[in-house]
Backbone as a ProteinNet text record, in pm:
[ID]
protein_1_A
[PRIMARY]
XXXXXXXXXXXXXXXXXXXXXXXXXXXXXXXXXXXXXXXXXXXXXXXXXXXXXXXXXXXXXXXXXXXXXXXXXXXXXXXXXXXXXXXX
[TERTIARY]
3661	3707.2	3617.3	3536.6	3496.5	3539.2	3565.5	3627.2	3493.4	3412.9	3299.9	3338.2	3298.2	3328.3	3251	3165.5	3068.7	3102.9	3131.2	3214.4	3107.2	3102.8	3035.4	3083.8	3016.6	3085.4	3023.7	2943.8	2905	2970.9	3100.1	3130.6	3235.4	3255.8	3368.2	3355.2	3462.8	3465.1	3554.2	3359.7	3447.4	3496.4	3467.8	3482.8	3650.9	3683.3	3819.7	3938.4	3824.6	3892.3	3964.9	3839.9	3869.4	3989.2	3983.9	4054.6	4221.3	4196.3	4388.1	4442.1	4346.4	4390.3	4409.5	4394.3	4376.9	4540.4	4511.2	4658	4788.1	4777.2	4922.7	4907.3	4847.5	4844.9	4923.1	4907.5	4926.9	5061.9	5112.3	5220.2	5185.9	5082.7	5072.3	4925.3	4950.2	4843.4	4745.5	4832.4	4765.3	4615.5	4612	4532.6	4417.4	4402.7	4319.2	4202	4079.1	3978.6	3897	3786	3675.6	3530.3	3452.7	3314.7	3216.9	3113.5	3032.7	2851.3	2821.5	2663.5	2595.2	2462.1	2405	2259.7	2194.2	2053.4	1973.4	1841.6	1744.6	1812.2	1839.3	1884.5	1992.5	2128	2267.4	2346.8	2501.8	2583.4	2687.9	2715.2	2775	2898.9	3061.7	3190.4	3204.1	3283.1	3351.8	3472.1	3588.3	3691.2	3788.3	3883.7	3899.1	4082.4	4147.3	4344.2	4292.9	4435.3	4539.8	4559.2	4522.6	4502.4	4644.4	4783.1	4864.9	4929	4780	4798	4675	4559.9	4476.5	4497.5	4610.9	4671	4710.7	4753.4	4799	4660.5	4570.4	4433.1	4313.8	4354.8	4288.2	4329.8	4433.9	4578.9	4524.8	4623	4629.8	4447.9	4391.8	4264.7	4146	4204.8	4117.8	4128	4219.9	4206.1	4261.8	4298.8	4319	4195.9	4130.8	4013.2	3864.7	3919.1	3763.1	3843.5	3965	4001.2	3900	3999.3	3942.1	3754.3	3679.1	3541.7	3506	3560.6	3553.3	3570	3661.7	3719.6	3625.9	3583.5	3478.7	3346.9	3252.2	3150	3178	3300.5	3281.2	3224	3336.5	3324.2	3174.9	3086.3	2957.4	2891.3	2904.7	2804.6	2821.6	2903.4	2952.1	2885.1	2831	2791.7	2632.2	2588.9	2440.3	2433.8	2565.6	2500	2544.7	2435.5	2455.7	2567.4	2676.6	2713.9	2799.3	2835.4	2889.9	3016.4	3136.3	3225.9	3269.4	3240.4	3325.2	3445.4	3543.7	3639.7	3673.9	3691.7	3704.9	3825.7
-4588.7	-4572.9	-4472.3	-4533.1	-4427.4	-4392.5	-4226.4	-4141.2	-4122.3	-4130.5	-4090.3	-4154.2	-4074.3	-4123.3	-4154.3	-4211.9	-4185.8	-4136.8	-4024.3	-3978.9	-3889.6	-3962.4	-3939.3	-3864.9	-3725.8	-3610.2	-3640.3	-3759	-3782.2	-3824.3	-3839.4	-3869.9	-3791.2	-3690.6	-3574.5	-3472.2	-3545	-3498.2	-3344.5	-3244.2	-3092.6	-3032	-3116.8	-3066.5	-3161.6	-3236	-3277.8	-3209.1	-3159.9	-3087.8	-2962.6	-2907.6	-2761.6	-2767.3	-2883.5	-2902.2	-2904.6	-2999.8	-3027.4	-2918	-2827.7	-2699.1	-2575.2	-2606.8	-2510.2	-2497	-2693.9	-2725.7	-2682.5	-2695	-2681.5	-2534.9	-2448.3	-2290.2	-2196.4	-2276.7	-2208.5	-2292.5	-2202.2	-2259.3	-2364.5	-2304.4	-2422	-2520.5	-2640.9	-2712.5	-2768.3	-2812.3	-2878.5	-2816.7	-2648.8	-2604.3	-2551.2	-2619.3	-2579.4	-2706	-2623.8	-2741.4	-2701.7	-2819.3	-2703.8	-2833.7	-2731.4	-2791	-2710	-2868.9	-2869.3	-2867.9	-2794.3	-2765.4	-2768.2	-2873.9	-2884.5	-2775	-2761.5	-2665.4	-2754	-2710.4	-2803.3	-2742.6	-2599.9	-2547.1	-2554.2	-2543.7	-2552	-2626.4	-2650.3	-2677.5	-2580.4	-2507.7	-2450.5	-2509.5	-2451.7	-2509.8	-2393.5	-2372.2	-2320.8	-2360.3	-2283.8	-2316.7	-2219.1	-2295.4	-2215.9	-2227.2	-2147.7	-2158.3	-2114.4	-2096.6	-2024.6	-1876.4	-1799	-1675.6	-1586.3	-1674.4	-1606.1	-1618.1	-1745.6	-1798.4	-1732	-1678.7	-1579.6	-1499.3	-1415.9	-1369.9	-1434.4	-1533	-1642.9	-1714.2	-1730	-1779.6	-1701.8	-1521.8	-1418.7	-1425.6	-1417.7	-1321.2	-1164.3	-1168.9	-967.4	-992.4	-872.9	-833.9	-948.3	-1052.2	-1143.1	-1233	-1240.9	-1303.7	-1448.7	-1499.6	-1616.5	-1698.9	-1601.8	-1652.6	-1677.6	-1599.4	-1616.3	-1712.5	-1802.2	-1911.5	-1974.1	-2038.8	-2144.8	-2154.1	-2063.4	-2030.9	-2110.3	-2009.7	-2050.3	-2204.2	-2263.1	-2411.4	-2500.2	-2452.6	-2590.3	-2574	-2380.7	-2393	-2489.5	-2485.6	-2542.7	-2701.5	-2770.3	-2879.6	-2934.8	-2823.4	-2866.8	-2856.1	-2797.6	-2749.4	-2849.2	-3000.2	-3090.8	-3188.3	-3182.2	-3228.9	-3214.1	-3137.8	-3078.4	-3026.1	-2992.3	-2854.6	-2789	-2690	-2571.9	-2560.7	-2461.9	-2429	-2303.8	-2261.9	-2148.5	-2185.1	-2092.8	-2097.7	-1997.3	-2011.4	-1897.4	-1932.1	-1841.5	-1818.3	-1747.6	-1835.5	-1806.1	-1833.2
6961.3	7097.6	7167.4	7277.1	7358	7436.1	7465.4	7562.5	7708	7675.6	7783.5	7898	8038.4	8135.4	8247	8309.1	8391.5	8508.1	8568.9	8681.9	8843.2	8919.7	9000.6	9114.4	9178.1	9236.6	9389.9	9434.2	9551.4	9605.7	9599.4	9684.5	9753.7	9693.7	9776	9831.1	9976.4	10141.2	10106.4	10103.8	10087.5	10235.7	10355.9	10453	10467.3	10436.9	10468.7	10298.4	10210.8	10096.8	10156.4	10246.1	10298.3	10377.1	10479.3	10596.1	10523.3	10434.4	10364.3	10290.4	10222.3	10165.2	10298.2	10395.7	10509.1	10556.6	10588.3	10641.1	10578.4	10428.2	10305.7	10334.6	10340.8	10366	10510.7	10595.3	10746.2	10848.5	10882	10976.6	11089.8	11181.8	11213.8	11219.7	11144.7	11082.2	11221.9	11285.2	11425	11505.7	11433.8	11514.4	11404.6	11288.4	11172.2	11220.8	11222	11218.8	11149.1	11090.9	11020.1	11092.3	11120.6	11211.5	11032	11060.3	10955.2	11029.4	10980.1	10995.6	10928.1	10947.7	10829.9	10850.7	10766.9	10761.4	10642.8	10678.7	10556.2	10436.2	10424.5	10284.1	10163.2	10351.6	10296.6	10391.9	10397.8	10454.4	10484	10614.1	10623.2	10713.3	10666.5	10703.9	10784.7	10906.1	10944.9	10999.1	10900.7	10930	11034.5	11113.2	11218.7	11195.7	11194.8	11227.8	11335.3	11394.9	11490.7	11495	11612.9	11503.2	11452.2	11513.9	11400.2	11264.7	11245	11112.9	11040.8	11058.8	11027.3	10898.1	10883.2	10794.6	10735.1	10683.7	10593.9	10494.4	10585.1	10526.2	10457	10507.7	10456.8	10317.6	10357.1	10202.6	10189.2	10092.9	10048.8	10007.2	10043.2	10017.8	9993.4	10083	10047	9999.8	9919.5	9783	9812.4	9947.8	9917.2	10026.8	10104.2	10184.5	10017.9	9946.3	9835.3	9751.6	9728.5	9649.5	9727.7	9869.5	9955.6	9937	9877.2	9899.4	9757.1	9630.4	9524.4	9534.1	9531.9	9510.6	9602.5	9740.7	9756	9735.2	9703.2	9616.6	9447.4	9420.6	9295.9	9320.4	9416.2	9455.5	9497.3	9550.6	9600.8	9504.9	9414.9	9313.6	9181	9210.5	9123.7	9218.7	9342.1	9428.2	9401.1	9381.3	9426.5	9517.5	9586.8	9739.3	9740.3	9837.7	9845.8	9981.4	9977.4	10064	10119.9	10210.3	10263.3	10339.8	10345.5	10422.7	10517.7	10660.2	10729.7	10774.5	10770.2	10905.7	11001.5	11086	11252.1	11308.3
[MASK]
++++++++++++++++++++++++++++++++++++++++++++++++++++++++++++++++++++++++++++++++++++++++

């Protein structure tokens, strides 16, 4: 029995990854967008709430603005790209 799998990472939308993990996080979802920029080097996301949802997307010291970072560098880097996330 072979377990091997041939599993291909081209094809996942880290800018609609970012966007649905943005949404499950913040009160109100309607006003979460994320604008994608490309550069010869990298791809940079910027994701934008509401700003009295701001605090919700930071978290305590950060720590839930560097998940959201962690989780779609992982995603790109299963991808082959390079990329960056701000929020705004």
């Amino acid at each position: 029995m072979d377990n091997s799998t041939n599993i291909t990472y081209h094809d996942i939308d880290i800018k609609k990854m970012l966007y649905d993990m943005a949404c499950a996080i913040v009160d109100n979802p309607e006003a979460v967008s994320v604008v994608e920029n490309e550069t010869e080097d990298e791809t940079v996301y910027t994701l934008s709430v509401a700003e009295a949802d701001m605090g919700m997307i930071i978290g305590r010291h950060g720590k839930i603005a560097r998940a959201l970072r962690t989780v779609t560098k992982a995603a790109a880097k299963m991808s082959n790209k390079k990329i960056s996330v701000e929020i705004k």
